[in-house]
C-alpha positions in Angstrom: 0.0 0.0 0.0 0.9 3.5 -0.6 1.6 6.4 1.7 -1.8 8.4 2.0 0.3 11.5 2.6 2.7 11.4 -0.4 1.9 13.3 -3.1 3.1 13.6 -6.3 5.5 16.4 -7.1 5.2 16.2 -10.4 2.4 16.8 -12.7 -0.4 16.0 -10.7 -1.0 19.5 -9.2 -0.7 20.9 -12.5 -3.4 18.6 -13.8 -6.0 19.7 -11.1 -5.0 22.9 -11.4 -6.0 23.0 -15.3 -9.0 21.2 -14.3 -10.4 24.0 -11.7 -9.7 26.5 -14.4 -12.1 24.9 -17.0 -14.5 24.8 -14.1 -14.4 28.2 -13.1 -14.6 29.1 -17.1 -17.3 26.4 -17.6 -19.3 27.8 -14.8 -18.5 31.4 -16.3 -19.9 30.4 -19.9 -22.8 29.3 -18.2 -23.5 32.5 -15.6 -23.1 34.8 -19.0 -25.1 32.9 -21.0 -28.3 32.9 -18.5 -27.5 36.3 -17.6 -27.9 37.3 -21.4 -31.3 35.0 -21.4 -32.6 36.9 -18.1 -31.7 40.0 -19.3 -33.0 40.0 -22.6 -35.7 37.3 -22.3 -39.6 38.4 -20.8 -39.2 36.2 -17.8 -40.1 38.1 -14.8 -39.2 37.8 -11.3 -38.1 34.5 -11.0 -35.3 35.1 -13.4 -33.8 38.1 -11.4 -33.9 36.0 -8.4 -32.0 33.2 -10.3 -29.8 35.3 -11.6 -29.0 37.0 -8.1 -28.4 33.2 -7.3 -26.5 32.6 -10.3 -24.0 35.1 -9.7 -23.2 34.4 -5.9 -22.7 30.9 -7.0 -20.7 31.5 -9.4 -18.5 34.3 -7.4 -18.1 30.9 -4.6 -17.0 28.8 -6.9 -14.3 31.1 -8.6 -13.2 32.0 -4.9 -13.1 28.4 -3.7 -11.5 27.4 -7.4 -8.9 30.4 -7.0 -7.9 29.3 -3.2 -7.5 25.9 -3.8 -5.2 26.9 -8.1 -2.6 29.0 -5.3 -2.8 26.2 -2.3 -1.6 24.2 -5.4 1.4 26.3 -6.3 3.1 25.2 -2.6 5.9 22.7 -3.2 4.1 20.2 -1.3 0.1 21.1 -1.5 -2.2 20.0 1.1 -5.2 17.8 -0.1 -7.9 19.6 -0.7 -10.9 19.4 2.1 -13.8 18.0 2.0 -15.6 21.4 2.8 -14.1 22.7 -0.3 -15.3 20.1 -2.9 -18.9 20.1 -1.3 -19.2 24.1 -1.8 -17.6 23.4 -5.4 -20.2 21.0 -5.9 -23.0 22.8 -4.4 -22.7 25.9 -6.3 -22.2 24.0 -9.6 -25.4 22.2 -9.0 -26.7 26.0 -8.3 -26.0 27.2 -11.3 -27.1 24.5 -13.3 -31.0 24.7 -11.4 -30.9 28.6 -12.0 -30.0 28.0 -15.5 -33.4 25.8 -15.8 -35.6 28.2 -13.9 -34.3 30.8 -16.8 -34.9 28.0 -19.4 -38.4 27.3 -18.2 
């Protein structure tokens, strides 16, 4: 068995590190686009709550993605917590439900 503490030094952090960044501009894509359909579409109420939403998920996630991209420039970077990944996941799943109110 391996050493649950040892992490690779190599490209590993580099990898995750690529991989928060296409989140963060998946997530982006997404906010922009509903907030196009909510501002230009006849949709009332419901979208200006879900775009309030929209946005404070999205400005989460970009902090929690930005945190854990510079806790992955450290020579040895911690592994990430479990409270991170859960608010990632959360406000991904929040902008994806706001973007189907504004679809509805």
């Amino acid at each position: 068995m391996t050493d649950p503490v040892a992490r690779d030094p190599a490209a590993q952090p580099e990898r995750t590190g690529f991989a928060w960044r296409r989140s963060t501009l998946a997530a982006t894509v997404a906010a922009i686009l509903a907030a196009r359909l909510a501002l230009h579409g006849d949709t009332g109420h419901v979208a200006g709550a879900a775009l309030a939403l929209m946005a404070a998920a999205w400005l989460v996630l970009l902090t929690a993605a930005h945190r854990r991209i510079r806790a992955l420039d450290r020579a040895r970077p911690e592994a990430v917590s479990v409270r991170s990944v859960t608010l990632a996941a959360f406000c991904v799943v929040a902008i994806a439900v706001c973007g189907i109110l504004l679809v509805l």
